[in-house]
C-alpha positions in Angstrom: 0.0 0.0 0.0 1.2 3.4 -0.7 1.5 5.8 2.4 2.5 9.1 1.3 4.6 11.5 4.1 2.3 14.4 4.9 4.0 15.1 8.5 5.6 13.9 11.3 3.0 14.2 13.8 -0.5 13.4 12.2 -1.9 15.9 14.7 -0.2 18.7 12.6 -2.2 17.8 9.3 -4.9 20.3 8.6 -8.0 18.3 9.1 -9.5 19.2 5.5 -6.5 17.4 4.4 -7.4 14.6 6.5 -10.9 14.6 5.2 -9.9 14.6 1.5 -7.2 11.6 1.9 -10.1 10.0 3.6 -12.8 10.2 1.0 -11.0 8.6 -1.5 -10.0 5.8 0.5 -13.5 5.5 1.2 -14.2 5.6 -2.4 -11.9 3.2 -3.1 -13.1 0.6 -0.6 -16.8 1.5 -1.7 -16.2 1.1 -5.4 -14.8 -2.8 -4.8 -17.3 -3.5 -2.5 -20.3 -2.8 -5.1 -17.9 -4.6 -7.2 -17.8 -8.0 -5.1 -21.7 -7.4 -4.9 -22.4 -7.1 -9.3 -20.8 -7.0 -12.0 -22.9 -4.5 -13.9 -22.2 -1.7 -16.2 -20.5 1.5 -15.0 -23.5 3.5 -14.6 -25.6 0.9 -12.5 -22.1 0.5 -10.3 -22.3 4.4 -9.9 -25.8 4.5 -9.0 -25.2 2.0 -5.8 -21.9 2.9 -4.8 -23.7 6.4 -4.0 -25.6 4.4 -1.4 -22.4 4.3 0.9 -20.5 7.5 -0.5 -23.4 10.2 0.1 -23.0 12.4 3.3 -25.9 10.9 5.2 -24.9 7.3 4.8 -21.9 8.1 6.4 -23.0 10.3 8.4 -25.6 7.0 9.6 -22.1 5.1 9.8 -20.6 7.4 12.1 -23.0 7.2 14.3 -23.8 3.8 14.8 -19.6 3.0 15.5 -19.1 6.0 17.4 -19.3 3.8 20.4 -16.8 2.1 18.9 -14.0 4.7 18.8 -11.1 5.1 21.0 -10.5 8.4 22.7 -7.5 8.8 19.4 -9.9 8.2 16.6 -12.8 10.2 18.6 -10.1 13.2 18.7 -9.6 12.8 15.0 -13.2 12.6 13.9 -14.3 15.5 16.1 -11.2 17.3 14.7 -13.0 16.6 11.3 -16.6 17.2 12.2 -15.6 20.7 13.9 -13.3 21.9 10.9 -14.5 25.0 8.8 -15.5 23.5 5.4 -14.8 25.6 3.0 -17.8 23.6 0.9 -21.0 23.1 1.4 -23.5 19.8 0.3 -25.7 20.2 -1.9 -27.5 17.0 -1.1 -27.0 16.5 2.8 -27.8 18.5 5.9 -25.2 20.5 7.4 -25.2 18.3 10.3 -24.7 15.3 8.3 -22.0 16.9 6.0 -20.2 17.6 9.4 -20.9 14.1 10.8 -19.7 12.6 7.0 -16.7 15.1 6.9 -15.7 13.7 10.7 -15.8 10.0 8.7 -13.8 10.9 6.3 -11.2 12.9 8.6 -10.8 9.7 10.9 -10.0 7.0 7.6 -7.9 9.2 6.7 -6.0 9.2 9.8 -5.7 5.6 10.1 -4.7 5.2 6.5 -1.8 7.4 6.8 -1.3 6.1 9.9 -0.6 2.7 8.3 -3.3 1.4 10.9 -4.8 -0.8 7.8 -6.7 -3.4 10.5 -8.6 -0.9 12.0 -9.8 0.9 8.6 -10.7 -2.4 7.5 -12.5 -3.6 10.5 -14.5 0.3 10.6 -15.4 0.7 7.0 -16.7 -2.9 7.0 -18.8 -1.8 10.4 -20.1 1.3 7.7 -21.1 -0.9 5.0 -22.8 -2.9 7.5 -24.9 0.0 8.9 -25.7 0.8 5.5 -26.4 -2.3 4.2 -29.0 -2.6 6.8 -30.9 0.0 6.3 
């Protein structure tokens, strides 16, 4: 796996940075799980992977494994959630585009924090909430 060097000390990466590393890992794990589930055409691939990728399904995620966090990953989503966006969803609530924006803050931490176990483990927990609803 490649693990670029941002920084030293995790803690001194901008947590829009965070976010942004973190959505396309999140992506990525997204698109090859609709992949395991069909093998359809592009555009029927698209329209389910936006089942898991949309603010409010992760924002559902976050949620439901919050209890599952230690007090590190809680201190990187919050850093996440509380951040000053400079975007705004057109499709989510502020609150969930916070909550989703958290999400994507704390994979993105444990990817670049080589912590590969763990990212599995919580964005199989997400699917899994989403999945179920």
């Amino acid at each position: 796996m490649i693990i670029p060097f941002i920084a030293a000390d995790l803690r001194e990466i901008n947590p829009s940075v965070l976010a942004y590393i973190g959505d396309s890992v999140y992506e990525l794990y997204s698109r090859c799980h609709v992949s395991s589930k069909t093998a359809s055409n592009s555009g029927k691939m698209h329209k389910l992977n936006v089942k898991y990728v949309s603010a409010e399904a992760q924002a559902k995620a976050a949620s439901a494994i919050s209890d599952e966090l230690n007090e590190t990953e809680t201190d990187y989503f919050m850093r996440g959630r509380n951040s000053d966006s400079p975007t705004k969803s057109k499709n989510a609530s502020p609150v969930d585009y916070m909550n989703a924006t958290g999400f994507e803050a704390l994979l993105g931490y444990l990817f670049l924090d080589n912590q590969g176990d763990r990212l599995d483990y919580l964005v199989q927990r997400a699917f899994e909430v989403i999945d179920d609803e």
